[in-house]
TORKOLDO-392392 format. One record per residue (C-alpha): residue number from 1; residue in one letter; y, z, x. Coordinates in steps of 0.001 Angstrom, whole numbers. Example, Ala and Ser with C-alpha at 12.3 -4.5 7.8 and 13.67 -1.06 7.14 Angstrom:
! residues 2
+-----+---------+---------+---------+---------+
: num : residuo :      c2 :      c3 :      c1 :
+-----+---------+---------+---------+---------+
:   1 :       a :   -4500 :    7800 :   12300 :
:   2 :       s :   -1060 :    7140 :   13670 :
+-----+---------+---------+---------+---------+
***
This chain:
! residues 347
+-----+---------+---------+---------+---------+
: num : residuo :      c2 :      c3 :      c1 :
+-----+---------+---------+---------+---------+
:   1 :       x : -200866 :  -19253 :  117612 :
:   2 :       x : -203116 :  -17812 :  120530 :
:   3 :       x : -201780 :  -16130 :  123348 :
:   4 :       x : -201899 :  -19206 :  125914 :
:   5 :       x : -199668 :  -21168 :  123594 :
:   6 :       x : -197484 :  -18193 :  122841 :
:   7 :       x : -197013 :  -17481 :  126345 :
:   8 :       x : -196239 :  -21097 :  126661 :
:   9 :       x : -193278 :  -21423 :  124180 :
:  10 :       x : -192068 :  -18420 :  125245 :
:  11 :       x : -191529 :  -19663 :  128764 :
:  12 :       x : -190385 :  -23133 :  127730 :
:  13 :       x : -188000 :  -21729 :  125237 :
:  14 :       x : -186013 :  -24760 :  123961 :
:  15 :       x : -182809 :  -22553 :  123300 :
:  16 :       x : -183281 :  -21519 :  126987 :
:  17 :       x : -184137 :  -24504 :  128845 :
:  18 :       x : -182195 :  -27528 :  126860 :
:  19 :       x : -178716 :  -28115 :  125670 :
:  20 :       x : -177934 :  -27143 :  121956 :
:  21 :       x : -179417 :  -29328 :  119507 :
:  22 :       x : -181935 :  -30823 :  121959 :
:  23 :       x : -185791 :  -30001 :  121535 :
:  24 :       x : -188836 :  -30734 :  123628 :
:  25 :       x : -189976 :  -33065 :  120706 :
:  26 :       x : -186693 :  -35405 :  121382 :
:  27 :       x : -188260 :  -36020 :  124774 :
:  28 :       x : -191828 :  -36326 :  124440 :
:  29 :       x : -191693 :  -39471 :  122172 :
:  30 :       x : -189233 :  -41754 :  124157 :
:  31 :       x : -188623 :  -45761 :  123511 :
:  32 :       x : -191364 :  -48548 :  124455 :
:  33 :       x : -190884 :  -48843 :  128824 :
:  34 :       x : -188974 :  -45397 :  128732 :
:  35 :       x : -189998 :  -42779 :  130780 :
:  36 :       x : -188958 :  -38684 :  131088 :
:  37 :       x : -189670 :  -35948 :  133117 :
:  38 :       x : -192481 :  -33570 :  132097 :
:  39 :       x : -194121 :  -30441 :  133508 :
:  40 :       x : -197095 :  -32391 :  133870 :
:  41 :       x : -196343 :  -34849 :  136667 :
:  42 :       x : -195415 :  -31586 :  139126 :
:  43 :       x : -199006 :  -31437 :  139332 :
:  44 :       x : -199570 :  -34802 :  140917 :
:  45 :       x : -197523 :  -32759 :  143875 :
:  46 :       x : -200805 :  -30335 :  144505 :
:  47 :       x : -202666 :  -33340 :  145554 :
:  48 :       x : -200217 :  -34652 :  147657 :
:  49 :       x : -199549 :  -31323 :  149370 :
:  50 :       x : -203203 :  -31278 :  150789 :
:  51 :       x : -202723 :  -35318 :  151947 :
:  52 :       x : -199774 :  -34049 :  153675 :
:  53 :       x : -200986 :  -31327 :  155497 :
:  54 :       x : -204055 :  -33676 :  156586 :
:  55 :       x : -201671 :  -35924 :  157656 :
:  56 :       x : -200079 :  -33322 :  159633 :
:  57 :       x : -203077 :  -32091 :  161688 :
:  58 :       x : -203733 :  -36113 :  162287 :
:  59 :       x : -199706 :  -36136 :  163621 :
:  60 :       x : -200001 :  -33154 :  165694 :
:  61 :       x : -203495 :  -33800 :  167095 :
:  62 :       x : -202854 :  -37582 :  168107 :
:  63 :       x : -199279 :  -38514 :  168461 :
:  64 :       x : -197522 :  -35174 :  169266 :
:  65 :       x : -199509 :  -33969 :  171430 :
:  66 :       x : -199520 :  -37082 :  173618 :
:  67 :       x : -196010 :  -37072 :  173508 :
:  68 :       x : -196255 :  -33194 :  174548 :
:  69 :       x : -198303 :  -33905 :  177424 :
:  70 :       x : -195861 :  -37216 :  178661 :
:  71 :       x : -193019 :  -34682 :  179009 :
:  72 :       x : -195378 :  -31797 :  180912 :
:  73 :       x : -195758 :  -29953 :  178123 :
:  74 :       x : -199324 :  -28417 :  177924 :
:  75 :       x : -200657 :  -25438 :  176524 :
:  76 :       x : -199933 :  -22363 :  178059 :
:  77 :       x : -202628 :  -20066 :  179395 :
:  78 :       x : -202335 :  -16445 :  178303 :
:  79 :       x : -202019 :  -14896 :  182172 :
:  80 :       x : -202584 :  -11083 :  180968 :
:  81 :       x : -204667 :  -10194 :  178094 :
:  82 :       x : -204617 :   -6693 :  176815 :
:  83 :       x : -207817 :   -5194 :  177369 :
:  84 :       x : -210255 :   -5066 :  174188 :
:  85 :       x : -209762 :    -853 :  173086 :
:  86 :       x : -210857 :    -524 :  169008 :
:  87 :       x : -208317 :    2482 :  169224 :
:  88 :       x : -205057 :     642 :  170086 :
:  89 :       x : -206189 :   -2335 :  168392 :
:  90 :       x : -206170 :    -783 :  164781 :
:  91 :       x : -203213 :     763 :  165442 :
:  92 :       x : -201556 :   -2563 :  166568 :
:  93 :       x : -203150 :   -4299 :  163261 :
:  94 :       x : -202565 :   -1558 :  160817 :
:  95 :       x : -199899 :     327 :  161894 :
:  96 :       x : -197542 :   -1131 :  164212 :
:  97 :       x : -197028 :   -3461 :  166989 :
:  98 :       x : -194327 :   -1841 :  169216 :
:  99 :       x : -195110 :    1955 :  169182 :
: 100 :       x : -192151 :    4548 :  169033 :
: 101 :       x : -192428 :    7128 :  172210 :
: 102 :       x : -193955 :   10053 :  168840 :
: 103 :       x : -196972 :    6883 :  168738 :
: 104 :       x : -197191 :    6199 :  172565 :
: 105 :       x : -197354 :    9559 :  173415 :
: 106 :       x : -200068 :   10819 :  170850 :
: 107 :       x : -202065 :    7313 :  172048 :
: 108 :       x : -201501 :    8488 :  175705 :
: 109 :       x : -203238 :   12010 :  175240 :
: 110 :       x : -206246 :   10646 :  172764 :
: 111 :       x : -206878 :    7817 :  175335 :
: 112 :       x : -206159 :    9954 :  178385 :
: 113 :       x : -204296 :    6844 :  179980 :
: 114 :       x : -200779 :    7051 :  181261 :
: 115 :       x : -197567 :    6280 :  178457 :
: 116 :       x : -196699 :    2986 :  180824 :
: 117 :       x : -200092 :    2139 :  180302 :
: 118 :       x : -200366 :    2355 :  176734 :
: 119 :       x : -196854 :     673 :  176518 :
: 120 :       x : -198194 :   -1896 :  179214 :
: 121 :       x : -201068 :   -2479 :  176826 :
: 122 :       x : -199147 :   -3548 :  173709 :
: 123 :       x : -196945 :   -5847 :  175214 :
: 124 :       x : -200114 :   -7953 :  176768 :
: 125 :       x : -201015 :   -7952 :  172881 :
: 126 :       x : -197899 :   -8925 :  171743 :
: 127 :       x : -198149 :  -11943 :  173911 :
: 128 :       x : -201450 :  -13010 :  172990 :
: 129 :       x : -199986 :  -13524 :  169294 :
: 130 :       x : -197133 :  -16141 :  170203 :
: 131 :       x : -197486 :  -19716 :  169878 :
: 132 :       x : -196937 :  -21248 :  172912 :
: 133 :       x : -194743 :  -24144 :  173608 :
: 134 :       x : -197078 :  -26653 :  172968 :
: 135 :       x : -197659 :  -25857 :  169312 :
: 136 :       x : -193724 :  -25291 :  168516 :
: 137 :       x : -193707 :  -28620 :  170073 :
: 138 :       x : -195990 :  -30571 :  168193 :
: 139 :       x : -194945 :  -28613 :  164911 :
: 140 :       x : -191327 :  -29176 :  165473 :
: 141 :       x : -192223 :  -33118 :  166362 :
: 142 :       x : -193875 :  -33203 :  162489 :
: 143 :       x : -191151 :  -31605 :  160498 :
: 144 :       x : -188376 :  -33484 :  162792 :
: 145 :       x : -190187 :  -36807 :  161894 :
: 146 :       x : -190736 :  -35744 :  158348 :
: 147 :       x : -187483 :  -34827 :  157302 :
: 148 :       x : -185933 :  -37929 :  159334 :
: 149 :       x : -188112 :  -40320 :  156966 :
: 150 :       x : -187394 :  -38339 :  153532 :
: 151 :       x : -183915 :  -38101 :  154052 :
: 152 :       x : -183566 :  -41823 :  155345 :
: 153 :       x : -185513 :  -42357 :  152422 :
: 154 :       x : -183534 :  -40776 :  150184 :
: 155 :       x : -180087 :  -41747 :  151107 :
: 156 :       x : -181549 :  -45189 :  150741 :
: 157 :       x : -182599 :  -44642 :  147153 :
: 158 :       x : -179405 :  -42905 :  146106 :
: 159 :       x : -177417 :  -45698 :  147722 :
: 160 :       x : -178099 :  -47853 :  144431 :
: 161 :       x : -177675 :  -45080 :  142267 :
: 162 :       x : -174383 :  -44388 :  140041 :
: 163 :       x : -174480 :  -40414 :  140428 :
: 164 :       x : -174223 :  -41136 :  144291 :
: 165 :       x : -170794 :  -42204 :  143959 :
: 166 :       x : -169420 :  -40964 :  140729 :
: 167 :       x : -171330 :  -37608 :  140279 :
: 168 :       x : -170077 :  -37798 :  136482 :
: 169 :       x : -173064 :  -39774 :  136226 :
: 170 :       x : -175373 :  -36937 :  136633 :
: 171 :       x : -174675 :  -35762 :  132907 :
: 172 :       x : -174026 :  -38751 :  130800 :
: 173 :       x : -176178 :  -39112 :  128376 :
: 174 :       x : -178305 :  -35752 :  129533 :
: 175 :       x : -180978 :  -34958 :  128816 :
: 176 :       x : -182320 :  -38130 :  127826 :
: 177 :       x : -181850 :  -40070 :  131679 :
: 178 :       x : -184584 :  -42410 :  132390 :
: 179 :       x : -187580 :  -41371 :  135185 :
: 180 :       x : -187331 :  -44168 :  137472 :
: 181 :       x : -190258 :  -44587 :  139773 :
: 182 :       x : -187697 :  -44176 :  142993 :
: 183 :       x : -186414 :  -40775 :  141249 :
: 184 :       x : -190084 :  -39756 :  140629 :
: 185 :       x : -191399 :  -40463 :  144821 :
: 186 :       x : -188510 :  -38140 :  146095 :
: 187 :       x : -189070 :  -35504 :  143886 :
: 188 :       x : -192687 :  -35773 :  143928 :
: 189 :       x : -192886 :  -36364 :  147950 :
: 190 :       x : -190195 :  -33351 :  148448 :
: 191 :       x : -192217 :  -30525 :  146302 :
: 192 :       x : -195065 :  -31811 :  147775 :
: 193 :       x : -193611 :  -30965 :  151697 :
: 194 :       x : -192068 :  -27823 :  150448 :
: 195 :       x : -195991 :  -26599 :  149120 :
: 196 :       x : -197995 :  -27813 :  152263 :
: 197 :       x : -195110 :  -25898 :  154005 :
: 198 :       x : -196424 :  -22850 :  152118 :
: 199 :       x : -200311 :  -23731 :  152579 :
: 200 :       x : -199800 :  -24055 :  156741 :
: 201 :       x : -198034 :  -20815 :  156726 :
: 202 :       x : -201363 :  -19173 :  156146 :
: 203 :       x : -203364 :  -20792 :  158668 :
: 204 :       x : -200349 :  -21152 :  161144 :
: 205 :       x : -199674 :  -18128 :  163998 :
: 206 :       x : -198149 :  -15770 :  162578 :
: 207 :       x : -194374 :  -15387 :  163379 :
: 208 :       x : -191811 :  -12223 :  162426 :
: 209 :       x : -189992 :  -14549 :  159816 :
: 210 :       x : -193043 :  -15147 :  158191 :
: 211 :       x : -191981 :  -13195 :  154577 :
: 212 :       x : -188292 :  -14919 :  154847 :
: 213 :       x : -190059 :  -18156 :  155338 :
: 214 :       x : -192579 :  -17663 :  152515 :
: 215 :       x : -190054 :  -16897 :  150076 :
: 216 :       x : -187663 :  -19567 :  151078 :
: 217 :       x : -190239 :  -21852 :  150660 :
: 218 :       x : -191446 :  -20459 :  147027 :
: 219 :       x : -187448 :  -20704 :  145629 :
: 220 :       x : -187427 :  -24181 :  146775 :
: 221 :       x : -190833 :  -24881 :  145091 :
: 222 :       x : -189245 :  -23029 :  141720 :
: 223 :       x : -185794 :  -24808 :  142015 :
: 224 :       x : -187401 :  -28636 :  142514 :
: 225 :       x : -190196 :  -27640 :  139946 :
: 226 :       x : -187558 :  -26319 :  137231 :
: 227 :       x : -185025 :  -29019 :  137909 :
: 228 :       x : -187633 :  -31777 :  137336 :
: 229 :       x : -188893 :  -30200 :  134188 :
: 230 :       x : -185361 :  -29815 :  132890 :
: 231 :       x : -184124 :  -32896 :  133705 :
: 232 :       x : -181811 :  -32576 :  136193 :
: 233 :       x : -183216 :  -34970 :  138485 :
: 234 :       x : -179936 :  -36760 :  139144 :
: 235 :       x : -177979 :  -33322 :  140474 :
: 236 :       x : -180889 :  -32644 :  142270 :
: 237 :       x : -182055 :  -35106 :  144473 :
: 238 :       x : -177791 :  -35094 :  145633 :
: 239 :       x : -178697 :  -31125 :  146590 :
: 240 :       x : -182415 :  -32369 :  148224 :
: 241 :       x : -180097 :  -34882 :  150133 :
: 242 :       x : -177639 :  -32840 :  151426 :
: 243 :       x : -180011 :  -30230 :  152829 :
: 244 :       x : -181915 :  -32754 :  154354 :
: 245 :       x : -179256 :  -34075 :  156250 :
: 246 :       x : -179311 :  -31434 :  158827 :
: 247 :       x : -182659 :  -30402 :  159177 :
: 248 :       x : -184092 :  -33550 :  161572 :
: 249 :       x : -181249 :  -32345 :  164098 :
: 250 :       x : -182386 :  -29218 :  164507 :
: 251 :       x : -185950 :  -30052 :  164959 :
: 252 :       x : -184724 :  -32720 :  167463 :
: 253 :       x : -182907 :  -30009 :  169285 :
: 254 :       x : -185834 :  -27337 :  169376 :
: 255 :       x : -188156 :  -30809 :  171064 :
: 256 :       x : -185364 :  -30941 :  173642 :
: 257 :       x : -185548 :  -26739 :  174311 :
: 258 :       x : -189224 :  -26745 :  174653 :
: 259 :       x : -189106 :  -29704 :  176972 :
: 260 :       x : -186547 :  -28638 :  178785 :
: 261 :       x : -183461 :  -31178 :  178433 :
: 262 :       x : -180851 :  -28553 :  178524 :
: 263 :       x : -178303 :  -30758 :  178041 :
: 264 :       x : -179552 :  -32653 :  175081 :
: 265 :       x : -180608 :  -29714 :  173861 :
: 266 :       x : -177324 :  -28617 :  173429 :
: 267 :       x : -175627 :  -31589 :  172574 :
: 268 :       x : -178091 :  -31912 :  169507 :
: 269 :       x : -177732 :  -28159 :  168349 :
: 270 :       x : -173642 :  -28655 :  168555 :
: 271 :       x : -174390 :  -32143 :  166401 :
: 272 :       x : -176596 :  -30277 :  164027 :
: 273 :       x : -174053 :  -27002 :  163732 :
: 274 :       x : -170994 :  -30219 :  162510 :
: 275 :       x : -173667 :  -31790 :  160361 :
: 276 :       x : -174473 :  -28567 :  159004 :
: 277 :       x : -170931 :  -27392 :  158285 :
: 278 :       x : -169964 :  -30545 :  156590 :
: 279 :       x : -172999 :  -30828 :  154107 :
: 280 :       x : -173123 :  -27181 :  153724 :
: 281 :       x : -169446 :  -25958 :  153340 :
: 282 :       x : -167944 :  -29113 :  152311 :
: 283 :       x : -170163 :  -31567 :  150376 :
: 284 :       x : -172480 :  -28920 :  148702 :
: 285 :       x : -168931 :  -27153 :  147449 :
: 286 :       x : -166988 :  -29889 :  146572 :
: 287 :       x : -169544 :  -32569 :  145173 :
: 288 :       x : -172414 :  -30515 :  143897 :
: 289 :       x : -170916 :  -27194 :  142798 :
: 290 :       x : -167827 :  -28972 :  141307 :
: 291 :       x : -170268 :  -30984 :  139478 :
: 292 :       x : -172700 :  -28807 :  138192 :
: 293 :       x : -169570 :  -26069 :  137325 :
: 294 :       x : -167062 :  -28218 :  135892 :
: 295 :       x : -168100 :  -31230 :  135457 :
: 296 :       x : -171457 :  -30602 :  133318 :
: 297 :       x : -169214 :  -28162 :  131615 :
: 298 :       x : -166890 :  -30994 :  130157 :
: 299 :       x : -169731 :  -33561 :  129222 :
: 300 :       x : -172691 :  -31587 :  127794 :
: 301 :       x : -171173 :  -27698 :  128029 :
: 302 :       x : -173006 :  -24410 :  128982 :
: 303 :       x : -176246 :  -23169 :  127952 :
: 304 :       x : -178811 :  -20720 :  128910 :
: 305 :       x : -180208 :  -22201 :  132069 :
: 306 :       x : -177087 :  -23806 :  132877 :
: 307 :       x : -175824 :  -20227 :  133557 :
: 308 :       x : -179515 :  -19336 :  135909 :
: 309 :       x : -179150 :  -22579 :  137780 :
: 310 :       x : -175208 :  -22283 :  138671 :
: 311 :       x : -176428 :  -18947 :  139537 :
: 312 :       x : -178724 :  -19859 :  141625 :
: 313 :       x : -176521 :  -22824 :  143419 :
: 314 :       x : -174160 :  -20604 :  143775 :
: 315 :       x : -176251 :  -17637 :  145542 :
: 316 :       x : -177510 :  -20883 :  147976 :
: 317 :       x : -173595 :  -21567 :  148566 :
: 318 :       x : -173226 :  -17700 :  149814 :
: 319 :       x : -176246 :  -18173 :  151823 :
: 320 :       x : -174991 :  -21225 :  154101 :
: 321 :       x : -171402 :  -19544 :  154974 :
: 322 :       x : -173840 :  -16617 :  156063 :
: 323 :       x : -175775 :  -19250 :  158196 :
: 324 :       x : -172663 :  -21236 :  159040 :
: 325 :       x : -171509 :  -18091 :  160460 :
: 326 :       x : -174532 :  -17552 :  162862 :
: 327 :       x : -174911 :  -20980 :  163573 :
: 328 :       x : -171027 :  -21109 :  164736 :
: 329 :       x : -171869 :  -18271 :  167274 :
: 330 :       x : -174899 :  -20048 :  168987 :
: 331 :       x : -173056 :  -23060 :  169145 :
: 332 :       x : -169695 :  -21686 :  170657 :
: 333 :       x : -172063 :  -20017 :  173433 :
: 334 :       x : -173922 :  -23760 :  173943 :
: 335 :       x : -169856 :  -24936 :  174076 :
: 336 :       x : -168923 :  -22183 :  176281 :
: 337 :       x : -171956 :  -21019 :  178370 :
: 338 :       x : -173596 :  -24499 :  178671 :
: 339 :       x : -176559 :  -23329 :  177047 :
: 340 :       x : -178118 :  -22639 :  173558 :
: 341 :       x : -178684 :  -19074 :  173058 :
: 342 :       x : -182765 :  -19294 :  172000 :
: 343 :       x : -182549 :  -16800 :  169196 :
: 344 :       x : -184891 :  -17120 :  165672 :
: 345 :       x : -182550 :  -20406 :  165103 :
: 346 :       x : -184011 :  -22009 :  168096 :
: 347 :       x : -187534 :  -20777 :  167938 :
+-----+---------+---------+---------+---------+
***
């Protein structure tokens, strides 16, 4: 055995990935017109990635944008622009962009320019890096219409589906649960998203959240990818669903901030917060969780990554009471105040 194919059955251990008494050999073989998951059709999701993103720039460039400009929206001239100095300028690249009074005051003397000055200086630069409203705009207007379609789509697909209403269905008969071609165009269209998400972020302005993002973005890449290798297509597309059912809200509620409906605005981002609560603490908990803890447990029992992906559900669940919990305070302020609070959330 060389040391590609070890390093391939070591990572697609059948003990690890498949229940007991199940081998990789019982699926590659199926019936005549029968289909299963393999590794292999993730890649058709690389492809579709780069068609995505192209048809993002076309979105942006020739719808959103129009609509941008219909509500006043228009791209924001920079009024002050720091003043080209090498000195601060590697400092602001390499070391830091806002200087403790120790950094502003050893700039100050090597410059020979006042502290306000130097202080005065960085902030211009700071400005020059943020998007302006226009661009949150348009990219808010793709994701909003993206996720509105996939999860329209989705909840049309899992209509007809068995596991939709009776969630027992997601482990009868596991692992060997047909591919339909439905099952295969969410996945497939959702990983896809997820890694044009991760291409953009490198050409897209930089923002502070940019390593959070990243490696939100990479765990959902890992989760769909693993999930659709192992099988557990059924489970999953319920937890793509779910998270989906949120997201178009809050994009709808950032294109009402950065036009300026105030009242919408908040009206969508108090809509979004009850969405969110009741996919997040209620459905996710007592449909998915209950399902892949208890309910797997009593039709095909534990097994190695039965343990990693509870684990990983589970560490999800702990993140959306932490988000619940912020979300809850912007919303009581839109409630209270009249207005959404424009933190990270909002931007």
């Amino acid at each position: 055995m060389n040391a590609r194919a070890f390093g391939n059955s070591w990572f697609w251990n059948e003990r690890f990935w498949l229940p007991h008494n199940v081998t990789w050999a019982d699926l590659a073989d199926p019936a005549p017109g029968v289909e299963y998951p393999k590794a292999s059709h993730l890649l058709s999701a690389l492809p579709l990635a780069l068609g995505i993103f192209a048809v993002r720039i076309l979105f942006e460039r020739f719808i959103a944008r129009p609509c941008a400009f219909l509500l006043h929206i228009h791209a924001s001239s920079v009024h002050w622009r720091a003043t080209p100095n090498p000195v601060l300028e590697k400092v602001f690249t390499s070391i830091t962009k806002c200087p403790d009074w120790r950094h502003l005051d050893g700039l100050s003397k090597q410059l020979d320019w006042d502290v306000r000055k130097v202080q005065q200086w960085f902030r211009h630069r700071r400005n020059q890096d943020k998007p302006s409203v226009l661009t949150k705009f348009c990219e808010s207007m793709w994701r909003s219409t993206f996720y509105l379609c996939i999860f329209t789509y989705g909840i049309r697909f899992l209509w007809q589906c068995p596991w939709m209403w009776d969630t027992h269905h997601c482990w009868y008969n596991y692992p060997y649960q047909v591919l339909t071609p439905g099952l295969y165009h969410y996945y497939v269209t959702e990983l896809g998203f997820y890694w044009s998400l991760m291409f953009s972020q490198f050409t897209d302005i930089k923002r502070k959240d940019f390593p959070i993002m990243f490696i939100h973005h990479l765990a959902t890449v890992s989760l769909i990818s693993f999930s659709y290798a192992n099988n557990m297509l059924r489970v999953g597309s319920l937890v793509m669903c779910v998270h989906d059912a949120s997201d178009f809200i809050l994009e709808a509620a950032k294109l009402a901030n950065y036009a300026k409906y105030q009242r919408l605005c908040d009206f969508l981002f108090v809509l979004f917060a009850v969405v969110f609560f009741i996919t997040r603490l209620v459905v996710y908990p007592l449909r998915i969780l209950n399902t892949t803890l208890f309910e797997s447990w009593e039709i095909i029992g534990p097994y190695p990554s039965w343990w990693l992906f509870n684990s990983l559900l589970l560490v999800l669940q702990v993140l959306h009471v932490i988000w619940s919990y912020l979300i809850a305070g912007i919303a009581y302020k839109a409630l209270v105040r009249g207005k959404v609070s424009y933190g990270r959330t909002m931007e």
